[in-house]
C-alpha positions as CSV (number, residue, x, y, z in Angstrom):
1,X,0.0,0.0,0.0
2,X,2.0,3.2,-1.1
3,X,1.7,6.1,1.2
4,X,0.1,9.5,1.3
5,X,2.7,12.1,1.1
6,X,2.8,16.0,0.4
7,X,5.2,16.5,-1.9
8,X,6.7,20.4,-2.1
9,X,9.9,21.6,-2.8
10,X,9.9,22.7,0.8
11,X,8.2,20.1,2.7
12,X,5.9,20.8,4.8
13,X,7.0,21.5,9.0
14,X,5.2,20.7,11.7
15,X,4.6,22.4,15.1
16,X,3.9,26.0,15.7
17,X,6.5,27.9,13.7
18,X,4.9,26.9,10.2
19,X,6.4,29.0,7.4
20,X,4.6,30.0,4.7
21,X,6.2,26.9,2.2
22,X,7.7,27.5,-1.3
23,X,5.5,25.8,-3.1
24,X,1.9,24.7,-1.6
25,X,0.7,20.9,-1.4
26,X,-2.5,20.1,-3.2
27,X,-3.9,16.6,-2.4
28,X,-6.5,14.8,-3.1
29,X,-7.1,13.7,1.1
30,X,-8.7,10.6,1.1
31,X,-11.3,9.7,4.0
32,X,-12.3,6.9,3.8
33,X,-21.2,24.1,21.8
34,X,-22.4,26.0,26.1
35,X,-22.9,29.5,24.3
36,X,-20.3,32.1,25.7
37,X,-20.5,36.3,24.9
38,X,-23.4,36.8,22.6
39,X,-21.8,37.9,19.3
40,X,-22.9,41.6,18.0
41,X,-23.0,42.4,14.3
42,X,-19.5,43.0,13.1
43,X,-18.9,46.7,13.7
44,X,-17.1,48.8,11.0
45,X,-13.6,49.4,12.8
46,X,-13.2,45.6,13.3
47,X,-12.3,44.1,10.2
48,X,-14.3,41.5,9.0
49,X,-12.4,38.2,8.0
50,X,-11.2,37.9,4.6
51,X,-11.1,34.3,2.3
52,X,-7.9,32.7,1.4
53,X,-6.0,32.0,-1.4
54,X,-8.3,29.1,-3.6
55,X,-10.8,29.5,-1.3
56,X,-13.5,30.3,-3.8
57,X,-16.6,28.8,-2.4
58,X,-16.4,32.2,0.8
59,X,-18.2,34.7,-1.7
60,X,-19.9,31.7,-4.3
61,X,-22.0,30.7,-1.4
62,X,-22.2,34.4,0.2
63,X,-20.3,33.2,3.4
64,X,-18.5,36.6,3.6
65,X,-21.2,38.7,3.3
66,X,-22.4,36.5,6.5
67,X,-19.3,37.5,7.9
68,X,-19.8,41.4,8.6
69,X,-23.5,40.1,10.7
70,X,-21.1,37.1,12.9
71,X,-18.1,35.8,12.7
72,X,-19.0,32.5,14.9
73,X,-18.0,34.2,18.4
74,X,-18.7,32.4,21.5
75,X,-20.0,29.0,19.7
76,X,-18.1,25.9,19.9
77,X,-17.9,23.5,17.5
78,X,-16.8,19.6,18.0
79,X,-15.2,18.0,15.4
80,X,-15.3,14.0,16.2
81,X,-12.4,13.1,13.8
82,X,-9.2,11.6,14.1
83,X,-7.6,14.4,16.0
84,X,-6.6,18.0,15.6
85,X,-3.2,19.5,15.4
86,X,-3.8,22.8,17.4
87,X,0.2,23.8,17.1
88,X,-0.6,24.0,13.5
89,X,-0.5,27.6,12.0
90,X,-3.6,27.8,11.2
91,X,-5.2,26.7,14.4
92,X,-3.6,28.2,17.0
93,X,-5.3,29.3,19.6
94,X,-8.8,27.5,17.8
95,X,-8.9,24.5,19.9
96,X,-10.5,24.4,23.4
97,X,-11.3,21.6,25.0
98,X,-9.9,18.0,23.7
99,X,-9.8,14.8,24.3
100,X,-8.9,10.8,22.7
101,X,-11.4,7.7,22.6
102,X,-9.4,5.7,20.5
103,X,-7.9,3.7,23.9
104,X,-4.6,4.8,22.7
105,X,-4.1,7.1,25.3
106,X,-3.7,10.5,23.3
107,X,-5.1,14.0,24.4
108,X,-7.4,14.9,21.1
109,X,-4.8,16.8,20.0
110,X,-2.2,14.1,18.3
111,X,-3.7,13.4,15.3
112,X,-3.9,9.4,15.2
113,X,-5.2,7.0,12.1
114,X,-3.8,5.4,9.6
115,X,-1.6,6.8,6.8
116,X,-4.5,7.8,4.7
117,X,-6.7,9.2,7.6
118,X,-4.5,10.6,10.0
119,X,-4.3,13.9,8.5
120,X,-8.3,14.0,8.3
121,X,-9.6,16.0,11.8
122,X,-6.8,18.7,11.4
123,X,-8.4,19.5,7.4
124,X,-11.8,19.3,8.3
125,X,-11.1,21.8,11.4
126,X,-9.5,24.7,9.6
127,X,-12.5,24.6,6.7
128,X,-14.7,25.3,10.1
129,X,-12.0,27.5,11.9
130,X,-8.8,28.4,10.0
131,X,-7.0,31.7,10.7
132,X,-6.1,32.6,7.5
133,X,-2.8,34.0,6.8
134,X,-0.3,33.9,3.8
135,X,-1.5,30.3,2.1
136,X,-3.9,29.2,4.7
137,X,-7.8,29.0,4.9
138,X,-10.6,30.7,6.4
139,X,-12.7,29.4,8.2
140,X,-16.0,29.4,7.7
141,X,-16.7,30.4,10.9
142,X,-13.1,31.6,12.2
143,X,-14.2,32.9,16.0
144,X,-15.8,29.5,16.8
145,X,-13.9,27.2,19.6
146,X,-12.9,23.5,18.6
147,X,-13.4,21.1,20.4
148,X,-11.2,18.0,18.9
149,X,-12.4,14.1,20.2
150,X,-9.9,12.4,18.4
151,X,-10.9,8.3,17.5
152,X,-9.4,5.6,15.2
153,X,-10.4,6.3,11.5
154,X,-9.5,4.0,8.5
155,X,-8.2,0.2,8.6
156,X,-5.5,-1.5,10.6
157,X,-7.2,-0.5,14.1
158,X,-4.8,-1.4,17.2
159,X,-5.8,-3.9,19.2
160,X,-6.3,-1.3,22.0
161,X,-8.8,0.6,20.3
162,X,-12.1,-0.5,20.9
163,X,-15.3,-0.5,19.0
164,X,-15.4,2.7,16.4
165,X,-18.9,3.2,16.7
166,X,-18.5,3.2,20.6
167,X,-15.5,5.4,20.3
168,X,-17.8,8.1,18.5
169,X,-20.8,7.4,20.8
170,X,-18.6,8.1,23.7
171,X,-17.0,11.1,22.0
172,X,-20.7,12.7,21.0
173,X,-21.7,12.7,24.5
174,X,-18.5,14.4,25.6
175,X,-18.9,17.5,22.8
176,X,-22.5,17.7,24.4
177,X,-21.3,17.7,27.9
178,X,-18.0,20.0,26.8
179,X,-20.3,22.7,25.5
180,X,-20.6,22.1,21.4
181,X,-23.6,23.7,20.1
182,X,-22.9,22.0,16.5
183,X,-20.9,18.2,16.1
184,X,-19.5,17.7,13.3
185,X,-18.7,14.2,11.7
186,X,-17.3,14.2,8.8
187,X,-16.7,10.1,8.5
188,X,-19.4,7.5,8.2
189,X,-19.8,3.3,8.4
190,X,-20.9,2.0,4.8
191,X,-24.4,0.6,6.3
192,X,-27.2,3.3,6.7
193,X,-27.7,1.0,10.4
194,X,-26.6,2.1,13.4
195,X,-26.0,0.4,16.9
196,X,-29.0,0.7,19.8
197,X,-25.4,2.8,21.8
198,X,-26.4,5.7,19.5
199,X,-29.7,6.0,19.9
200,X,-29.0,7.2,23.4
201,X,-25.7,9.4,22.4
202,X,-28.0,11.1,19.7
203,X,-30.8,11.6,21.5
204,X,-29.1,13.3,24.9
205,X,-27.4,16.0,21.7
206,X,-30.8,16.8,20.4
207,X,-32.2,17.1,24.3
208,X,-29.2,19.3,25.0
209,X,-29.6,21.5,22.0
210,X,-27.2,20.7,19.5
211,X,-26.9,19.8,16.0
212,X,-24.9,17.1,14.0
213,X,-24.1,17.1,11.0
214,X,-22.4,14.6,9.1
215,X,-21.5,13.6,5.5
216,X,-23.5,11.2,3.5
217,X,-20.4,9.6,2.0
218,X,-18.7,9.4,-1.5
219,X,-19.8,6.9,-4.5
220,X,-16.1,6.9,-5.5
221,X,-15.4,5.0,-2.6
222,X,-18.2,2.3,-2.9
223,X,-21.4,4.3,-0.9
224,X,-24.5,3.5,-3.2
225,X,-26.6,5.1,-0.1
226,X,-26.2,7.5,2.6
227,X,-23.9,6.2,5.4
228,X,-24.5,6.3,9.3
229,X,-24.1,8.5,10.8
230,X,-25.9,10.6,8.2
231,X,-29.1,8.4,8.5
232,X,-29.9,9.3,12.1
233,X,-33.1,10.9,12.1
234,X,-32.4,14.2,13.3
235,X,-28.7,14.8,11.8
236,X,-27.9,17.0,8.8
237,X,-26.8,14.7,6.1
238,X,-24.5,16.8,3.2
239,X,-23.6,15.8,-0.1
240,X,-21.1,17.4,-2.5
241,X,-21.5,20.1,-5.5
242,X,-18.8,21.2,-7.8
243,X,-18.1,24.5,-8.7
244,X,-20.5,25.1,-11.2
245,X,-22.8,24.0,-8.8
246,X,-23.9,20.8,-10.1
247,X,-23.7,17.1,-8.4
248,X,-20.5,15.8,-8.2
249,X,-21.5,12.0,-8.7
250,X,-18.1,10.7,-7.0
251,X,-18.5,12.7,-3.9
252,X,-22.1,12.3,-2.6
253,X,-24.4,9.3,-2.1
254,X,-28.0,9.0,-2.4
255,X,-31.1,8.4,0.1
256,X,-33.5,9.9,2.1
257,X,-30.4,11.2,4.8
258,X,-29.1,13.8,2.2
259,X,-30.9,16.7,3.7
260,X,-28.0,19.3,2.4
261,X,-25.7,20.2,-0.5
262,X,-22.4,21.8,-0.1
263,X,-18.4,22.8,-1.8
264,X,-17.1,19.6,-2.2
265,X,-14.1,20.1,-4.5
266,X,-10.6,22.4,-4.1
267,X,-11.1,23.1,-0.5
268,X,-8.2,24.3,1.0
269,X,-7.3,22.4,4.7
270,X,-4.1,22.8,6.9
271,X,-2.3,19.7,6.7
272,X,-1.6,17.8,9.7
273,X,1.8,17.6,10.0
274,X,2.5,21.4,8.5
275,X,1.8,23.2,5.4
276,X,-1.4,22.9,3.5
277,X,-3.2,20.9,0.5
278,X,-6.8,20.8,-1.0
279,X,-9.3,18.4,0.0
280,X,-12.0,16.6,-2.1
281,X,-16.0,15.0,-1.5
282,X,-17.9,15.3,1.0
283,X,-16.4,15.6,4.0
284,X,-15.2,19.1,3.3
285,X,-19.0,20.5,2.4
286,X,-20.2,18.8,5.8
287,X,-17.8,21.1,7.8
288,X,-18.9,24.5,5.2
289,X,-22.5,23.4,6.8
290,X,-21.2,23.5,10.3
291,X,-19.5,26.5,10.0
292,X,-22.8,28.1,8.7
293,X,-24.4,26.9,11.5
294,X,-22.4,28.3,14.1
295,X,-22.5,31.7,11.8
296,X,-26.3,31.1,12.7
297,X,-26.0,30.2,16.3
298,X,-23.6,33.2,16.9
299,X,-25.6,35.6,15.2
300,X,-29.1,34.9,16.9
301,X,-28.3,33.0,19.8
302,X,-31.8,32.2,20.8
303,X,-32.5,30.1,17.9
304,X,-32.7,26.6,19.1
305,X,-30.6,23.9,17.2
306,X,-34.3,22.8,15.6
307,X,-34.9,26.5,14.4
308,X,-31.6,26.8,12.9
309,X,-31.9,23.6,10.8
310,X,-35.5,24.4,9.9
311,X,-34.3,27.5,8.3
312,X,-31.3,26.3,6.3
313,X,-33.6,23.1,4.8
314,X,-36.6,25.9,3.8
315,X,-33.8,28.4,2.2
316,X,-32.2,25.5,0.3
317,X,-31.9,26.5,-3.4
318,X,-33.0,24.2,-6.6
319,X,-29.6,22.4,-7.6
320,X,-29.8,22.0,-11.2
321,X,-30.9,18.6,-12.9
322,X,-33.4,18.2,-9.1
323,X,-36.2,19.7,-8.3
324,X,-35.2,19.9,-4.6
325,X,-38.1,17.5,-3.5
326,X,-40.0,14.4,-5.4
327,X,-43.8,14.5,-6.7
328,X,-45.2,13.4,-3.0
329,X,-43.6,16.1,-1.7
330,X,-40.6,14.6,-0.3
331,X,-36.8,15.8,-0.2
332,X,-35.0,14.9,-3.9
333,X,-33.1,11.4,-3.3
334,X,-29.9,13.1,-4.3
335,X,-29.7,16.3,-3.3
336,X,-32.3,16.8,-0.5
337,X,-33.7,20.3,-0.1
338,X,-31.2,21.5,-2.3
339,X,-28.0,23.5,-2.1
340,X,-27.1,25.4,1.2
341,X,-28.1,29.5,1.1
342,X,-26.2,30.7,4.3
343,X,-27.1,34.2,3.7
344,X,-30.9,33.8,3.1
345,X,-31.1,31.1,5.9
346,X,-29.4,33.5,8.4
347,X,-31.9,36.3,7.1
348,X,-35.0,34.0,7.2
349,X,-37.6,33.9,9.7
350,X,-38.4,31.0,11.9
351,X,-40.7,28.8,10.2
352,X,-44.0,28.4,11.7
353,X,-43.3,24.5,11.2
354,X,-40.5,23.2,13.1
355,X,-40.2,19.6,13.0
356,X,-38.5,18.2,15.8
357,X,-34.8,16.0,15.9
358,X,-35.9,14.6,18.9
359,X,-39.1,13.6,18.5
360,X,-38.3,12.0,15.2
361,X,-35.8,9.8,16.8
362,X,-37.8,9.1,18.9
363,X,-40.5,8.1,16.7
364,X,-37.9,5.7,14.6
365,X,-36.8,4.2,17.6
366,X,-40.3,2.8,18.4
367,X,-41.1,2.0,15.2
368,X,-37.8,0.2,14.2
369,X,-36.3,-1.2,18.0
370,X,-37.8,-4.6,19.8
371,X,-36.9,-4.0,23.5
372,X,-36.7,-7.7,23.8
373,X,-34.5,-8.1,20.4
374,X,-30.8,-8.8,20.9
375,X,-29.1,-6.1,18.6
376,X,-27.5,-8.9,16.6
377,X,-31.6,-10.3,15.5
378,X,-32.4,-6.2,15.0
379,X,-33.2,-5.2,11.5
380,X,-31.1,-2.0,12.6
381,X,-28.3,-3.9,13.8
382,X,-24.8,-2.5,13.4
383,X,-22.5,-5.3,11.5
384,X,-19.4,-6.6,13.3
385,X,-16.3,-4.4,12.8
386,X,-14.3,-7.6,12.6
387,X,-16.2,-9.4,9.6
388,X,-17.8,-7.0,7.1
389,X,-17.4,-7.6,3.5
390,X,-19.0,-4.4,2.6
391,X,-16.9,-1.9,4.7
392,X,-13.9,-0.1,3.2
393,X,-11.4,2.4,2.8
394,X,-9.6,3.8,0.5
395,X,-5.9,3.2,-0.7
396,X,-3.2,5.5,-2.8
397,X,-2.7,4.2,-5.7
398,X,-0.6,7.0,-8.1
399,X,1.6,9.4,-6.8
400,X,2.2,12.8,-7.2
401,X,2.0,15.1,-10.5
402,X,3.0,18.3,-10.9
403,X,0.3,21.6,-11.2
404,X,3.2,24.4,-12.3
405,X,0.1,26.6,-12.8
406,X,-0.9,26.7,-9.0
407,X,2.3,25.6,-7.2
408,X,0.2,22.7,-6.1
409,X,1.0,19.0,-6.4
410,X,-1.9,16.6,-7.3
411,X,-2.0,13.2,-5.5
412,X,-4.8,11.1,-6.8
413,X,-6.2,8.2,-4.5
414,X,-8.6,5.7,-4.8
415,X,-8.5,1.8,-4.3
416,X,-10.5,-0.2,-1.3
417,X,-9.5,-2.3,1.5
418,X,-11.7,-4.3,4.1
419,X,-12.3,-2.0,7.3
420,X,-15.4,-0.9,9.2
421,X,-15.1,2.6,9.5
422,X,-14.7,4.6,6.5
423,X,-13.5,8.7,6.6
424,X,-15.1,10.3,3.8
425,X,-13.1,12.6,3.0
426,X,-12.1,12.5,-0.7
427,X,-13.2,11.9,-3.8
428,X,-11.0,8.5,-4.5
429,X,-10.2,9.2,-7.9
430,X,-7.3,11.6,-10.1
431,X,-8.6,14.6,-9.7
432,X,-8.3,16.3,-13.3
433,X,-8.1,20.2,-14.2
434,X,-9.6,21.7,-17.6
């Protein structure tokens, strides 16, 4: 199995005295909050934030006109992922609280994983909460607090790492407890089932006030539906667009979860170990949706969680090709209510319908659980991480090209190899420019 590696003329350097490198690292990253001050409109002599180099998608999707209303002060924002360097440039001073449930005895902090997943928590936190500065991103919302609960992502788990889908179970109730008033999970488990352990760990978020939101997974890496934990009822489930605004086939997957469309191609992410690259699919639009969200939560914080998802699913625009909902009235199979508005849902009214993430949980769970059903005879059952022919992960299988016109260096990935937990990070395949 070759390995992922950022190759620059002046390679990358970890730790908090990150330069500015020579030439940039573009890769194709494979993946498989208690309120504080109450954030004022942006006044005129602070400056608002400004978007990064490459970082398109800021004005496309009217993020930085969000920006002079909020710039995601006092929220916090979990990122259940495998870790987040907070001695990276970009992050300093982002993360808060952290912690590991990977049984590896980490602090949240050391980004753990395998070779193709380690860098994957660090990424997805600067598309949330980068800095900015000389190469690096902007976060989407760039005054929100991390919180990083690291866990073990991708194949070859150590035998003292315990049960993934316990490990982000136990980490979903710590975010709750730690503050988060949006999770995001940005990784998924190829089988739209999830164990009976969640139902609980959901349920106490949506009692507590906070959203999820998670990715729906990428077809390029073998998801022909939307992934747990995207099929929770209550989470936002987010699926990929390109830049012209259209699905990107490779890095979404289909089924009644996809609630949400985001940015799912050239994101710029801090990479883990120093320096920065590009991230691909749709684990990098889930995080554009969190960051909206704690935009949202900043800006008005006595919207509940429920308010604040009603009014980015009503403000969700027509993608093209979908009609945003089917003939009976339900959300399109592929694209859900459509592609995310930040601006017009932060400037929307409350709906006078807000459906409940609790009470349809809830509901599913009596419907769907036999209280006298061992989880293994469940219809819902999770599968056993040890023995599951349909989980896996992907694998580099090209190395590096050269991109002369950005300073960039292209990595494609793609491949598949037998594992439970799958990060959905990238689209697995050679990404290719006009």
């Amino acid at each position: 199995m070759d390995s992922l590696q950022a190759q620059t003329s002046t390679p990358p350097i970890a730790g908090p005295a990150v330069r500015r490198p020579s030439a940039l690292t573009r890769i194709a990253v494979v993946g498989t909050l208690v309120l504080g001050l109450v954030m004022s409109p942006v006044s005129a002599a602070q400056a608002a934030p400004k978007a990064g180099p490459g970082q398109w998608y800021i004005k496309d999707y009217g993020i930085d006109k969000m920006w002079k209303k909020s710039t995601g002060k006092g929220v916090k924002v979990a990122v259940i992922d495998s870790g987040v360097n907070a001695d990276h440039e970009n992050l300093k001073g982002v993360v808060g609280e952290a912690k590991d449930f990977s049984g590896l005895g980490k602090d949240g902090t050391t980004p753990i994983g395998g070779k193709d997943t380690i860098h994957h928590g660090t990424a997805v936190a600067g598309v949330i909460a980068g800095q900015g500065g000389g190469p690096g991103p902007t976060g989407v919302a760039p005054d929100a607090e991390i919180l990083s609960a690291s866990m073990w992502l991708g194949p070859d788990r150590p035998k003292g790492s315990g049960s993934t889908r316990d490990q982000a179970a136990d980490a979903l109730k710590w975010a709750v407890d730690s503050g988060a008033k949006v999770v995001n999970m940005s990784l998924g488990w190829d089988d739209p089932a999830w164990p009976q352990s969640w139902d609980e760990a959901f349920a106490y978020a949506y009692e507590k006030d906070v959203m999820v939101i998670a990715c729906v997974g990428n077809a390029s890496q073998g998801a022909t539906q939307a992934w747990s934990p995207s099929t929770v009822p209550g989470v936002i489930g987010v699926g990929g667009l390109g830049k012209d605004g259209k699905v990107l086939p490779a890095s979404t997957a289909p089924g009644t979860a996809v609630d949400l469309m985001g940015p799912a191609v050239d994101i710029p992410i801090p990479y883990y170990s120093g320096g920065y690259a590009e991230g691909q699919g749709c684990s990098f639009a889930s995080p554009v949706v969190s960051g909206v969200a704690a935009l949202m939560r900043a800006e008005n914080p006595g919207l509940s969680a429920d308010e604040v998802t009603a009014k980015l699913l009503g403000t969700a625009t027509p993608v093209a090709g979908h009609k945003g909902q089917t003939s009976n009235g339900k959300p399109d199979p592929i694209v859900g209510h459509g592609r995310i508005d930040p601006v017009a849902a932060m400037d929307a009214d409350v709906p006078k319908s807000v459906p409940s993430a609790a009470d349809a949980l809830t509901d599913w769970v009596t419907m769907h659980r036999r209280a006298d059903a061992d989880a293994s005879e469940s219809e819902t059952a999770a599968p056993d991480e040890t023995n599951s022919p349909q989980a896996v992960a992907p694998t580099d299988v090209v190395s590096s090209q050269s991109t002369p016109t950005t300073g960039y260096a292209v990595l494609a990935v793609g491949g598949a190899a037998a594992v439970i937990l799958l990060v959905l990070s990238g689209l697995a395949f050679l990404h290719r420019r006009r």
